[in-house]
PQR file with spaces between the fields and no chain letter, atoms N, CA, C, O and H, PARSE charges and radii, in Angstrom:
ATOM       1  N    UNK     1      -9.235   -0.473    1.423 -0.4000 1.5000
ATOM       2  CA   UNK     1      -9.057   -1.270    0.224 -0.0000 2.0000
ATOM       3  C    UNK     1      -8.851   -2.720    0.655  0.5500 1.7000
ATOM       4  O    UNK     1      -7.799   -2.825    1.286 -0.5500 1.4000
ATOM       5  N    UNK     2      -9.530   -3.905    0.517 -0.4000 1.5000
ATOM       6  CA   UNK     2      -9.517   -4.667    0.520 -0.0000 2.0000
ATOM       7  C    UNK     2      -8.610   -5.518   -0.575  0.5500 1.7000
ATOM       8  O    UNK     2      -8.377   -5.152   -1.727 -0.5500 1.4000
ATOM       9  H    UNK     2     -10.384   -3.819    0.004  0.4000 1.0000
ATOM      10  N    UNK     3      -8.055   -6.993    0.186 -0.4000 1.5000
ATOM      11  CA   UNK     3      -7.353   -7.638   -0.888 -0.0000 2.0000
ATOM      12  C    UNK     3      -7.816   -8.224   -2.001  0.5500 1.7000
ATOM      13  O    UNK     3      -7.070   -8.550   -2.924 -0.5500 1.4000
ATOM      14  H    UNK     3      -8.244   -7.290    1.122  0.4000 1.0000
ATOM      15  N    UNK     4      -8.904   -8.378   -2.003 -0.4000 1.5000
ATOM      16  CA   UNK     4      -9.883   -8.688   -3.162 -0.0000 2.0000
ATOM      17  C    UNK     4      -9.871   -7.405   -4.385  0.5500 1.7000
ATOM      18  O    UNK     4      -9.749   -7.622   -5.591 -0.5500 1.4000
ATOM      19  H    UNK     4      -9.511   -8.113   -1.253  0.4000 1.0000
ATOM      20  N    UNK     5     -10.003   -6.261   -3.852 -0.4000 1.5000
ATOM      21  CA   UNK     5      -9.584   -5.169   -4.823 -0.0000 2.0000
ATOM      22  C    UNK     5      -8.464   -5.278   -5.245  0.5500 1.7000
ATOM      23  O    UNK     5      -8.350   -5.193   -6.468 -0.5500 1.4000
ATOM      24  H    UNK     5     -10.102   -6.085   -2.872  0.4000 1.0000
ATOM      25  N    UNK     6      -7.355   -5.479   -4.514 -0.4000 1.5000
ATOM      26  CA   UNK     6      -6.318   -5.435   -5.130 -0.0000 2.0000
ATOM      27  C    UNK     6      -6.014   -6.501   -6.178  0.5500 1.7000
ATOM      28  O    UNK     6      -5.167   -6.386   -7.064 -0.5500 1.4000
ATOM      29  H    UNK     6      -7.448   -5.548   -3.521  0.4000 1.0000
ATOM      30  N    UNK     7      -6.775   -7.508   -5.981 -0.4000 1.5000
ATOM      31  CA   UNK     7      -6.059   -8.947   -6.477 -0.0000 2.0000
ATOM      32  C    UNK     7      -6.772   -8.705   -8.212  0.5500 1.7000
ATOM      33  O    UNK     7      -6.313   -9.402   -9.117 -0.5500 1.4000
ATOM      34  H    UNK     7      -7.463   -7.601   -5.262  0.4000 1.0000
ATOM      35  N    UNK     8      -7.709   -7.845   -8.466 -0.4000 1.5000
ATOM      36  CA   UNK     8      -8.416   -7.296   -9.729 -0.0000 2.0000
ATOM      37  C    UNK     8      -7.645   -6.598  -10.511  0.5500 1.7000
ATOM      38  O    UNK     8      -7.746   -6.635  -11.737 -0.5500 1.4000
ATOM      39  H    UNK     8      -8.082   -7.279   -7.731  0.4000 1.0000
ATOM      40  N    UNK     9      -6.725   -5.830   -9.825 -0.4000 1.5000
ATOM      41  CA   UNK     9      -5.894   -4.387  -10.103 -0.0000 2.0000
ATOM      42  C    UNK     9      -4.816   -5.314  -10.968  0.5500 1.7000
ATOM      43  O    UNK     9      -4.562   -6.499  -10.753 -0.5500 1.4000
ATOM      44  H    UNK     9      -6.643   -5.799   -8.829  0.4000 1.0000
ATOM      45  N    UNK    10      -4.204   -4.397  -12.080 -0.4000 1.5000
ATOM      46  CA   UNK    10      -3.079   -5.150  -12.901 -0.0000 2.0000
ATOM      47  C    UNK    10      -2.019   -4.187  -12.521  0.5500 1.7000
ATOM      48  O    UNK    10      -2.055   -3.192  -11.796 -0.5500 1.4000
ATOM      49  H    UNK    10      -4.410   -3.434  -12.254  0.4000 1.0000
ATOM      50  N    UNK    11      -1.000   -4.781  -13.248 -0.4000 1.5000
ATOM      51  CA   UNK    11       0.418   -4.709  -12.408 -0.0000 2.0000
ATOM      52  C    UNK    11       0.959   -2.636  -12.781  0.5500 1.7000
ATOM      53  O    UNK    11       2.033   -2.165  -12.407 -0.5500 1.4000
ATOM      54  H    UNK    11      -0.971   -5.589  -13.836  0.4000 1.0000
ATOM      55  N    UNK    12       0.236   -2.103  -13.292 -0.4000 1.5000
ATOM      56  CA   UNK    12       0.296   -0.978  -13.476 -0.0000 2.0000
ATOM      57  C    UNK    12      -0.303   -0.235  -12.637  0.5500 1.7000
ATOM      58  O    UNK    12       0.304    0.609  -11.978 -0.5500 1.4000
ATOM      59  H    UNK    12      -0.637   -2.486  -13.596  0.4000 1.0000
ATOM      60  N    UNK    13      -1.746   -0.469  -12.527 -0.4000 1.5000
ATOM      61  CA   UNK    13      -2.594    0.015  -11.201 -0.0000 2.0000
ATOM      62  C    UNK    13      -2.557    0.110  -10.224  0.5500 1.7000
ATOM      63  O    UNK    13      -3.056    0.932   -9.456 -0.5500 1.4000
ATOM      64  H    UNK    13      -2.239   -1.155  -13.062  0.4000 1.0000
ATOM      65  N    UNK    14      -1.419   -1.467   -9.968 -0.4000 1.5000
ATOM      66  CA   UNK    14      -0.607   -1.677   -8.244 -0.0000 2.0000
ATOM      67  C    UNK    14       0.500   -0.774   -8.568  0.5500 1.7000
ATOM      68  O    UNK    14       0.437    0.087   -7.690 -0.5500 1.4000
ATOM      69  H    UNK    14      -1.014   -2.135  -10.593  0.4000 1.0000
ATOM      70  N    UNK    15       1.127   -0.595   -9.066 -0.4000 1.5000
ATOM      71  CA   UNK    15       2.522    0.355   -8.475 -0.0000 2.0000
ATOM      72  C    UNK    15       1.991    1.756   -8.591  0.5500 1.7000
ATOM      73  O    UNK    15       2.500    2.685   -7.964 -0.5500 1.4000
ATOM      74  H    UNK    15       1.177   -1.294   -9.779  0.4000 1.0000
ATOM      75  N    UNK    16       0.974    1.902   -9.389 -0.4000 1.5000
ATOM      76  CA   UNK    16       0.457    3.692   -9.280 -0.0000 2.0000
ATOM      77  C    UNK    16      -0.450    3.641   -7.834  0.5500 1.7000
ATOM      78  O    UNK    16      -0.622    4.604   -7.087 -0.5500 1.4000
ATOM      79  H    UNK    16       0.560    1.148   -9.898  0.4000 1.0000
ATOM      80  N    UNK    17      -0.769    2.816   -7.717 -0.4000 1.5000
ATOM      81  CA   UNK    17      -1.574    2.999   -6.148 -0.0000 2.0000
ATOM      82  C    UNK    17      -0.794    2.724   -5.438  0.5500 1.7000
ATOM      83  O    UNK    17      -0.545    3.768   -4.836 -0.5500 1.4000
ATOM      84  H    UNK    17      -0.629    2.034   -8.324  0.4000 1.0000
ATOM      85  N    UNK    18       0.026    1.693   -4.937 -0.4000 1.5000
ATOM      86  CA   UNK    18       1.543    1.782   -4.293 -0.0000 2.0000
ATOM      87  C    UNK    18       2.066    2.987   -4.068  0.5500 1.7000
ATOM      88  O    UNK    18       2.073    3.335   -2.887 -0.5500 1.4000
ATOM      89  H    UNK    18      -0.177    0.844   -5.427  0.4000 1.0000
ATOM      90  N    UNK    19       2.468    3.661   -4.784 -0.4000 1.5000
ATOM      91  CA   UNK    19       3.009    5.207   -4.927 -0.0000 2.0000
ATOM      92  C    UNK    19       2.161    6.031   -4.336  0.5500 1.7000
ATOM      93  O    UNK    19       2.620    6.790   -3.482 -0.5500 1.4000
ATOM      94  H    UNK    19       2.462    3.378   -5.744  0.4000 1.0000
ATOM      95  N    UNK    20       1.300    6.056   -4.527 -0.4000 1.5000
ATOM      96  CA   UNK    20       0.244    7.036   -3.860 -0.0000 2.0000
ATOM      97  C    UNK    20      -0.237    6.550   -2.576  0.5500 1.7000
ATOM      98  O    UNK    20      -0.770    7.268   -1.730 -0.5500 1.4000
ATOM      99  H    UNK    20       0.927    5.440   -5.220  0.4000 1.0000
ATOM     100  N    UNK    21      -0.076    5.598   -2.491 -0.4000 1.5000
ATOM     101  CA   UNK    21      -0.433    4.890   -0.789 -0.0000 2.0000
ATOM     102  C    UNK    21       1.065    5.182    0.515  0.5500 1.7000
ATOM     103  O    UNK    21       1.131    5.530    1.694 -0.5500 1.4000
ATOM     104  H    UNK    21       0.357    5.015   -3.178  0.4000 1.0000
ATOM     105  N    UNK    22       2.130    4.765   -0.647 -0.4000 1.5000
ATOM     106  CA   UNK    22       3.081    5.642    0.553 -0.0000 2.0000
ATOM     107  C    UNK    22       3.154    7.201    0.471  0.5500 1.7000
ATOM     108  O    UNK    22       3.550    7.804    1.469 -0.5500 1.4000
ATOM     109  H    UNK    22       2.077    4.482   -1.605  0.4000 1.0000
ATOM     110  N    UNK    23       2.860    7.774   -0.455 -0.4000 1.5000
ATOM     111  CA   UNK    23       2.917    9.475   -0.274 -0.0000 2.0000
ATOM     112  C    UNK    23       1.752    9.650    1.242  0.5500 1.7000
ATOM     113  O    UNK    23       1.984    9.949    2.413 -0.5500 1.4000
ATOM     114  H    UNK    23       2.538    7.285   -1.266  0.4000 1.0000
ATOM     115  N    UNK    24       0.855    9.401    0.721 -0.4000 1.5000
ATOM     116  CA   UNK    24      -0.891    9.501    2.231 -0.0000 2.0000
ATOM     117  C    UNK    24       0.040    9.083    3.536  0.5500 1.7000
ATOM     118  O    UNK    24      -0.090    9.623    4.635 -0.5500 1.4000
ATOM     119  H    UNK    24       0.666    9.158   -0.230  0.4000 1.0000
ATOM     120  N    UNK    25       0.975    8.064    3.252 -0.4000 1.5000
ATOM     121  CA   UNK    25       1.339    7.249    4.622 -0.0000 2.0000
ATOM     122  C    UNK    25       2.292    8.506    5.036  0.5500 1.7000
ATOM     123  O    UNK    25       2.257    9.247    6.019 -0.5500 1.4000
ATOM     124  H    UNK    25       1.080    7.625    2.360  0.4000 1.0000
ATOM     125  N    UNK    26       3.307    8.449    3.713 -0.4000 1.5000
ATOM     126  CA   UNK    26       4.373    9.868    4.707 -0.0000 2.0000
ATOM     127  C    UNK    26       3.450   10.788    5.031  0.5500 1.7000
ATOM     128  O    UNK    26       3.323   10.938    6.246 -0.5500 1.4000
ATOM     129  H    UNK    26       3.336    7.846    2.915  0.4000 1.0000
ATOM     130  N    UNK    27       2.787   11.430    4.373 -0.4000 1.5000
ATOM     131  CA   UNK    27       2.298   12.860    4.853 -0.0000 2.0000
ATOM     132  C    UNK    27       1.543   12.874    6.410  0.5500 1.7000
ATOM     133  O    UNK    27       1.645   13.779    7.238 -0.5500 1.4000
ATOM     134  H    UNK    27       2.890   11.308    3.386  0.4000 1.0000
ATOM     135  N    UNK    28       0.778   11.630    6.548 -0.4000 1.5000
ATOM     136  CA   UNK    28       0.017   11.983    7.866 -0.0000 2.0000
ATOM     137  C    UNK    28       1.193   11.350    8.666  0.5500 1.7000
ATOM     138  O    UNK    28       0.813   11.560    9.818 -0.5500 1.4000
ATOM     139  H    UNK    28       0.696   10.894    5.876  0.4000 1.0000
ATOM     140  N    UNK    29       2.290   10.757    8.759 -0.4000 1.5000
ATOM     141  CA   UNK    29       3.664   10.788    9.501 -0.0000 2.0000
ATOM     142  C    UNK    29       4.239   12.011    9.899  0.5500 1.7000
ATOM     143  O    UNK    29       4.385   12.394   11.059 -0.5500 1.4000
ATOM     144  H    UNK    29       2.598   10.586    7.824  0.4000 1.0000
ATOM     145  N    UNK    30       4.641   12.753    8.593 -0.4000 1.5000
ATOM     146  CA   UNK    30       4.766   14.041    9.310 -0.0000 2.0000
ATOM     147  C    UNK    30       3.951   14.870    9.856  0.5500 1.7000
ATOM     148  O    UNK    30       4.270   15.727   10.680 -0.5500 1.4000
ATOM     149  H    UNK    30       4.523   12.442    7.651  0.4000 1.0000
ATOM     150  N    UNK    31       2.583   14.614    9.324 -0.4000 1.5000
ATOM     151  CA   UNK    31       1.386   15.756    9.994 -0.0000 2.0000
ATOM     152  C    UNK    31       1.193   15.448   11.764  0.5500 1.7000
ATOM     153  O    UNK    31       0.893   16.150   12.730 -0.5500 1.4000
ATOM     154  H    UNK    31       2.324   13.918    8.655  0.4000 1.0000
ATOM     155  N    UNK    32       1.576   13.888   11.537 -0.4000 1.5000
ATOM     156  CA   UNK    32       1.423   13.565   13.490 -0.0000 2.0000
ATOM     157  C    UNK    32       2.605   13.878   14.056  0.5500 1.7000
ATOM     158  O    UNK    32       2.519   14.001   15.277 -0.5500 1.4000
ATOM     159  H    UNK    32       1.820   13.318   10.753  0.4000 1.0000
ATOM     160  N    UNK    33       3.655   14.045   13.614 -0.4000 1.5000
ATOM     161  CA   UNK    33       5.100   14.436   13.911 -0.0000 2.0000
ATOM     162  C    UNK    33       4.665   15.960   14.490  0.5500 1.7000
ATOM     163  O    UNK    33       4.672   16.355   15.656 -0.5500 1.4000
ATOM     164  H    UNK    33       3.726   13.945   12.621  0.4000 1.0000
ATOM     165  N    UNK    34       4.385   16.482   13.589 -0.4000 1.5000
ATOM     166  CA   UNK    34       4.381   18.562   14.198 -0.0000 2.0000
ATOM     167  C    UNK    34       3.359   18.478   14.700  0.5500 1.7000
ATOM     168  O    UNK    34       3.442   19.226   15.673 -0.5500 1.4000
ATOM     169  H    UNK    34       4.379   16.161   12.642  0.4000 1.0000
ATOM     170  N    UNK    35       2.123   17.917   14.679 -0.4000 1.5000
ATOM     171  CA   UNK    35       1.078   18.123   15.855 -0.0000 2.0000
ATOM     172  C    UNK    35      -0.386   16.362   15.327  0.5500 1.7000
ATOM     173  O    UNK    35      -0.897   15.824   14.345 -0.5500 1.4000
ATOM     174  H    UNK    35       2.056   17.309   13.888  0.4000 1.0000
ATOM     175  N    UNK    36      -0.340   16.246   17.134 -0.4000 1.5000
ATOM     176  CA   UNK    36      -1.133   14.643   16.733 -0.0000 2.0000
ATOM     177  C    UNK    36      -2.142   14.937   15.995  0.5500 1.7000
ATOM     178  O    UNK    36      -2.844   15.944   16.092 -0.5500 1.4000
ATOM     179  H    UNK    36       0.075   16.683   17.932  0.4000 1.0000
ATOM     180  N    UNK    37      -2.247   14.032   15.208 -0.4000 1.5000
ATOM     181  CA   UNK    37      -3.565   14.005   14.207 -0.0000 2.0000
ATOM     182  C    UNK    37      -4.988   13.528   15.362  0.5500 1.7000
ATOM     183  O    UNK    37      -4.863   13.217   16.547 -0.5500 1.4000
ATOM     184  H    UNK    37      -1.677   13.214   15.129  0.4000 1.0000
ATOM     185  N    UNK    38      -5.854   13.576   14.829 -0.4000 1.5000
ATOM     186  CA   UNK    38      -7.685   13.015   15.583 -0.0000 2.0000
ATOM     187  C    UNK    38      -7.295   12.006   15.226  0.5500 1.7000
ATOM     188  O    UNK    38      -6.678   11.699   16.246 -0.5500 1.4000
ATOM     189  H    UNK    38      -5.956   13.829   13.867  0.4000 1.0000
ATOM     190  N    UNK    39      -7.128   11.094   14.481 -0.4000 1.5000
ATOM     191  CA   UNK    39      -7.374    9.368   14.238 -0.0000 2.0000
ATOM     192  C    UNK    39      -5.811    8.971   13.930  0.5500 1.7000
ATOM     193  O    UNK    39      -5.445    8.638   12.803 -0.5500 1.4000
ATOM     194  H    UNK    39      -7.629   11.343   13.653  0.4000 1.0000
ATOM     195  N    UNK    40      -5.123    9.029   14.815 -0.4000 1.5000
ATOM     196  CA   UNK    40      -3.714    8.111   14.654 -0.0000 2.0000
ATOM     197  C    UNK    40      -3.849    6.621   13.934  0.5500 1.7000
ATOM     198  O    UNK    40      -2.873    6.055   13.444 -0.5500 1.4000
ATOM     199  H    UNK    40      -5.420    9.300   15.730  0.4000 1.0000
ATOM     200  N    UNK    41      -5.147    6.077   13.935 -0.4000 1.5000
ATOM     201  CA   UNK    41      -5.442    4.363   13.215 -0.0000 2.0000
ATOM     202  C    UNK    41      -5.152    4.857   12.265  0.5500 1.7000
ATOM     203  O    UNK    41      -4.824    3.907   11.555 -0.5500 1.4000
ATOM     204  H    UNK    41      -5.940    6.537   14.334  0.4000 1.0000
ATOM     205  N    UNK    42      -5.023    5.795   11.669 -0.4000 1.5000
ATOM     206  CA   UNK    42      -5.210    5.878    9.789 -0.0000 2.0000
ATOM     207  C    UNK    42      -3.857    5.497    9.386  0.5500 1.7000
ATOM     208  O    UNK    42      -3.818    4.948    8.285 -0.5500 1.4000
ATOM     209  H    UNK    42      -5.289    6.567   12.246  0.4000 1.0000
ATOM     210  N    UNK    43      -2.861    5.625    9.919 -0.4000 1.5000
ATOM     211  CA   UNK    43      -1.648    5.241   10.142 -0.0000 2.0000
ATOM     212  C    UNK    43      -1.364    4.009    9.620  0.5500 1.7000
ATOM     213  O    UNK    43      -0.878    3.647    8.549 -0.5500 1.4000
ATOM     214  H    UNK    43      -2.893    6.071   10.814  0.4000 1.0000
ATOM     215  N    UNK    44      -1.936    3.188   11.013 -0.4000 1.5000
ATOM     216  CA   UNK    44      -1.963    2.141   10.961 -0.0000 2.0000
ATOM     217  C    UNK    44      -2.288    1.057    9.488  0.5500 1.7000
ATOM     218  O    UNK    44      -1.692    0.178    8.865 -0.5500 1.4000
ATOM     219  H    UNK    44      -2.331    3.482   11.883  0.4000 1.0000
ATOM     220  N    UNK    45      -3.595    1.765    9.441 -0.4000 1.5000
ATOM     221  CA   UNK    45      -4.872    1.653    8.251 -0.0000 2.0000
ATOM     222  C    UNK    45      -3.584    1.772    6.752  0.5500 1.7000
ATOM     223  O    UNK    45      -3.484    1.048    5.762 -0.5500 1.4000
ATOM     224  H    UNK    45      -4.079    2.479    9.947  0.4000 1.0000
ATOM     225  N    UNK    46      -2.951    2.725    7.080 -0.4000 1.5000
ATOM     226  CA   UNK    46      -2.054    3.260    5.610 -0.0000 2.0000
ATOM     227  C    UNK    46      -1.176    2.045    5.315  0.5500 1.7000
ATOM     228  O    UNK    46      -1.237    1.356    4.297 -0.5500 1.4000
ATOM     229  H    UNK    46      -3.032    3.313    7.884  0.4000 1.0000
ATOM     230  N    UNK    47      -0.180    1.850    6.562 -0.4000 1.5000
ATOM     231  CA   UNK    47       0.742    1.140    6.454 -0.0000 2.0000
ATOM     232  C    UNK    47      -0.114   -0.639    6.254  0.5500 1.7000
ATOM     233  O    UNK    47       0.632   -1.249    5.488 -0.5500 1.4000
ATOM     234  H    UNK    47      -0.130    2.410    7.389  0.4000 1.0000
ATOM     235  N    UNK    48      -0.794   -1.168    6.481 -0.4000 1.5000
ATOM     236  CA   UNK    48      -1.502   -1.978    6.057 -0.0000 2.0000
ATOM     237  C    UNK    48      -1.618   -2.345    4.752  0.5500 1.7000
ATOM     238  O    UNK    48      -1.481   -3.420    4.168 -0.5500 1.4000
ATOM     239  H    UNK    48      -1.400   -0.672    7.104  0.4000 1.0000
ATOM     240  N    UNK    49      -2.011   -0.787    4.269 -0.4000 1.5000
ATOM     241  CA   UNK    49      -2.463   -0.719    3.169 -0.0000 2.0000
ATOM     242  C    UNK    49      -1.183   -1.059    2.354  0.5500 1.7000
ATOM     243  O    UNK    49      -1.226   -2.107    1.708 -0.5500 1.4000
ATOM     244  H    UNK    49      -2.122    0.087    4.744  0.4000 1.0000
ATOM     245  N    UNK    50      -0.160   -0.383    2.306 -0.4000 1.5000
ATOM     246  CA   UNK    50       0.971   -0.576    1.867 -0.0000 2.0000
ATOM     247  C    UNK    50       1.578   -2.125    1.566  0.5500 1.7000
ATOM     248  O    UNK    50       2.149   -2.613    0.591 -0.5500 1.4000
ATOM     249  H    UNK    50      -0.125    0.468    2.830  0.4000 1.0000
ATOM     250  N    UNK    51       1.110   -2.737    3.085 -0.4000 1.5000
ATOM     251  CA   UNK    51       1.544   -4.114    2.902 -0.0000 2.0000
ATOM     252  C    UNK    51       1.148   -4.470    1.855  0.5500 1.7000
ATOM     253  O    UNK    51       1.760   -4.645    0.801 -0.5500 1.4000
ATOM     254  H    UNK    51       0.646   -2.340    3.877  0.4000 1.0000
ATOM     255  N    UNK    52      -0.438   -4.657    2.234 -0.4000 1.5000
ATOM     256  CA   UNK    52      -1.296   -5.661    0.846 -0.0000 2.0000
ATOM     257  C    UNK    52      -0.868   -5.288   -0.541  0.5500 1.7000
ATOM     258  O    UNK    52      -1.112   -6.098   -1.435 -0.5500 1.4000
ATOM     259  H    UNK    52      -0.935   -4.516    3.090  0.4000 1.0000
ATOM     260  N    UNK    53      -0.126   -3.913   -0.899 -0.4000 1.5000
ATOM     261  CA   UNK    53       0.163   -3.941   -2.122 -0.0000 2.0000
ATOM     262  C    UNK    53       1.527   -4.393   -2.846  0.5500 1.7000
ATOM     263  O    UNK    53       1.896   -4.559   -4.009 -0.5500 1.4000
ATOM     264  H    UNK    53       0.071   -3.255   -0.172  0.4000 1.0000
ATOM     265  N    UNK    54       2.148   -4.519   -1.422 -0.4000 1.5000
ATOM     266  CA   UNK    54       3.592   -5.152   -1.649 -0.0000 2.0000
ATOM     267  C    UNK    54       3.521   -6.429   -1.698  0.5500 1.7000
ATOM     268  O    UNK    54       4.452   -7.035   -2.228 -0.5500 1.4000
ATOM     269  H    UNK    54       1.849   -4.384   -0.478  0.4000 1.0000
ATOM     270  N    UNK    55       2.732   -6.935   -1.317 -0.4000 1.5000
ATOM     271  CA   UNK    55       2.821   -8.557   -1.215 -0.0000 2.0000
ATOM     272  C    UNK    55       2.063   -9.316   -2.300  0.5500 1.7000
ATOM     273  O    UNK    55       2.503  -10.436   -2.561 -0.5500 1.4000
ATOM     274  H    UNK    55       1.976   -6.443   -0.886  0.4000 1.0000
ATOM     275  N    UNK    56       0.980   -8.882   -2.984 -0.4000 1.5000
ATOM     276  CA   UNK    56       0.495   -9.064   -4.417 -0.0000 2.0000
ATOM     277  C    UNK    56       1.746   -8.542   -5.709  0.5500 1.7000
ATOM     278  O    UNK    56       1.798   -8.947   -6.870 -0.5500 1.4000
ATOM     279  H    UNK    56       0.623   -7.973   -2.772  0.4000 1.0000
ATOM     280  N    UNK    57       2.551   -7.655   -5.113 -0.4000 1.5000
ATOM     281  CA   UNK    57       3.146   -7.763   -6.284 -0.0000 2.0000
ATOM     282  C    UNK    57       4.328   -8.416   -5.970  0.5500 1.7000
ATOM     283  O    UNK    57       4.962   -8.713   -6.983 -0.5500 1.4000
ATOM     284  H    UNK    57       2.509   -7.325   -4.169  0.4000 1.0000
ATOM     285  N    UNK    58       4.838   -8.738   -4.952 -0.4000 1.5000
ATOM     286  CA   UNK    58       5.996   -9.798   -4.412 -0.0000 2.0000
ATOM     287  C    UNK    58       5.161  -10.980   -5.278  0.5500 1.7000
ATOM     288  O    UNK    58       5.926  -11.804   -5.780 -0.5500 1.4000
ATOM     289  H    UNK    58       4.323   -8.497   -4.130  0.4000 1.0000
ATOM     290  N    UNK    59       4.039  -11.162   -5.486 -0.4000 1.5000
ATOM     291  CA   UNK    59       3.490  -12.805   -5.400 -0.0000 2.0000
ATOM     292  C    UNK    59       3.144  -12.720   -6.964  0.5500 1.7000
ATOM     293  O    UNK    59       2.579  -13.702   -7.446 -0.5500 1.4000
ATOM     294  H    UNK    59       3.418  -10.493   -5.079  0.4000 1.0000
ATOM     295  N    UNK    60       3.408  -11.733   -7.720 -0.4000 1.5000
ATOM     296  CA   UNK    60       3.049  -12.238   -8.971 -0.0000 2.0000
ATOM     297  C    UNK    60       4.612  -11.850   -9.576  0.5500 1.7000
ATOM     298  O    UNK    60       4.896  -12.250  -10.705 -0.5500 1.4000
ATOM     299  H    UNK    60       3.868  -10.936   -7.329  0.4000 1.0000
ATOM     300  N    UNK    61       5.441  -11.195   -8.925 -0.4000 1.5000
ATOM     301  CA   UNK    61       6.868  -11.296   -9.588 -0.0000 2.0000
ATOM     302  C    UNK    61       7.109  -12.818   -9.396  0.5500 1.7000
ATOM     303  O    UNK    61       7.482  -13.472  -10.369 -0.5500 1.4000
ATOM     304  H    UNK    61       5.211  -10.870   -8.008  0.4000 1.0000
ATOM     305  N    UNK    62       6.851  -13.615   -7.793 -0.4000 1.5000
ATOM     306  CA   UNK    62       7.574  -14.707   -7.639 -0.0000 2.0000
ATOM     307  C    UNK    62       6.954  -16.034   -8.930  0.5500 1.7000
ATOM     308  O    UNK    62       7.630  -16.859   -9.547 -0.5500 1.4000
ATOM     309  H    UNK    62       6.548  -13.083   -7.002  0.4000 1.0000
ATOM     310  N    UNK    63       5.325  -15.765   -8.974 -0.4000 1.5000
ATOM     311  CA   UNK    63       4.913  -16.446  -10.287 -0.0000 2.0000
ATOM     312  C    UNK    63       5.308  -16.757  -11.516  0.5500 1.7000
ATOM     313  O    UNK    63       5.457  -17.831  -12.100 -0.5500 1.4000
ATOM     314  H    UNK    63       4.776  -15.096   -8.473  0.4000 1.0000
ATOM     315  N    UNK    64       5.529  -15.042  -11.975 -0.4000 1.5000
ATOM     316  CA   UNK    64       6.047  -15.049  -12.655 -0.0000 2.0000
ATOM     317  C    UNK    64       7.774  -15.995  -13.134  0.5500 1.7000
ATOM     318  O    UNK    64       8.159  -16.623  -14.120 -0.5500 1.4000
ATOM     319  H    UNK    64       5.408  -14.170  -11.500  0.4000 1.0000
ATOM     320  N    UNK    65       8.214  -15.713  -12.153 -0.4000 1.5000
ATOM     321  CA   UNK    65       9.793  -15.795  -12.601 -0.0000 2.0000
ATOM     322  C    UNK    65       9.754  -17.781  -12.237  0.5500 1.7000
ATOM     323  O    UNK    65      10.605  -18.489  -12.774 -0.5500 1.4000
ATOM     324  H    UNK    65       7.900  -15.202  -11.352  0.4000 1.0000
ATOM     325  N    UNK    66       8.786  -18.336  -11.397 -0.4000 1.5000
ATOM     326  CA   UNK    66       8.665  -20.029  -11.406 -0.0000 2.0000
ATOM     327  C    UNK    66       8.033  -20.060  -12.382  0.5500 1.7000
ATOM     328  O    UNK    66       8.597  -20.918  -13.061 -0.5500 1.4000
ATOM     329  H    UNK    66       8.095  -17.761  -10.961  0.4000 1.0000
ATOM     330  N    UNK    67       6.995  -19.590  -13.070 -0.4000 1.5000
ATOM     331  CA   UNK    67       6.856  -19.645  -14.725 -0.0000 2.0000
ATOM     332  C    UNK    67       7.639  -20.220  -15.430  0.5500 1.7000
ATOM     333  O    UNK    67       7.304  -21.252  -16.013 -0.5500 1.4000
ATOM     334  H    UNK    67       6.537  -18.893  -12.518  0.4000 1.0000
ATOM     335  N    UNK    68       8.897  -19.681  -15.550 -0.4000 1.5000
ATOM     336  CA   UNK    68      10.141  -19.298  -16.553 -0.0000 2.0000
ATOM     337  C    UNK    68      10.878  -20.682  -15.958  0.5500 1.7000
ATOM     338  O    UNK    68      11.993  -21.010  -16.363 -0.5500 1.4000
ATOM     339  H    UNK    68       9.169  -18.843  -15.077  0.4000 1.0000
C-alpha cells in the first residue's frame, strides 16, 4: 500500500485498515515466533505499513486541531 493510497482513504477507512494491518502484523509475529516463516520481510513490509497509517492520521488530527 502505498502513501498515495492512503492519502485518498478517509478517516474511517484509515482506522478500519489500521486495525486490520496490526492484526496481519501480530499474527505473522506469532507465526515466526513458533516456527520461521519463508519471507520474514513481510514483517518488516507490515510494520511499515502500520507506520504510514499512523502518521496520516497523526497529520490530519494535528490539521485539524491548528484549524481550530
Amino acid at each position: 500500500m502505498t502513501y498515495e493510497d492512503i492519502k485518498q482513504m478517509n478517516n474511517k477507512e484509515l482506522h478500519a485498515t489500521l486495525r486490520e494491518e496490526r492484526k496481519q502484523l501480530q499474527k505473522l509475529k506469532f507465526n515466526h515466533a513458533v516456527s520461521p516463516i519463508e519471507n520474514p520481510t513481510k514483517i518488516t513490509v507490515g510494520r511499515k505499513t502500520v507506520a504510514r497509517l499512523m502518521t496520516e492520521i497523526n497529520s490530519r488530527n494535528n490539521a485539524n486541531t491548528e484549524a481550530k
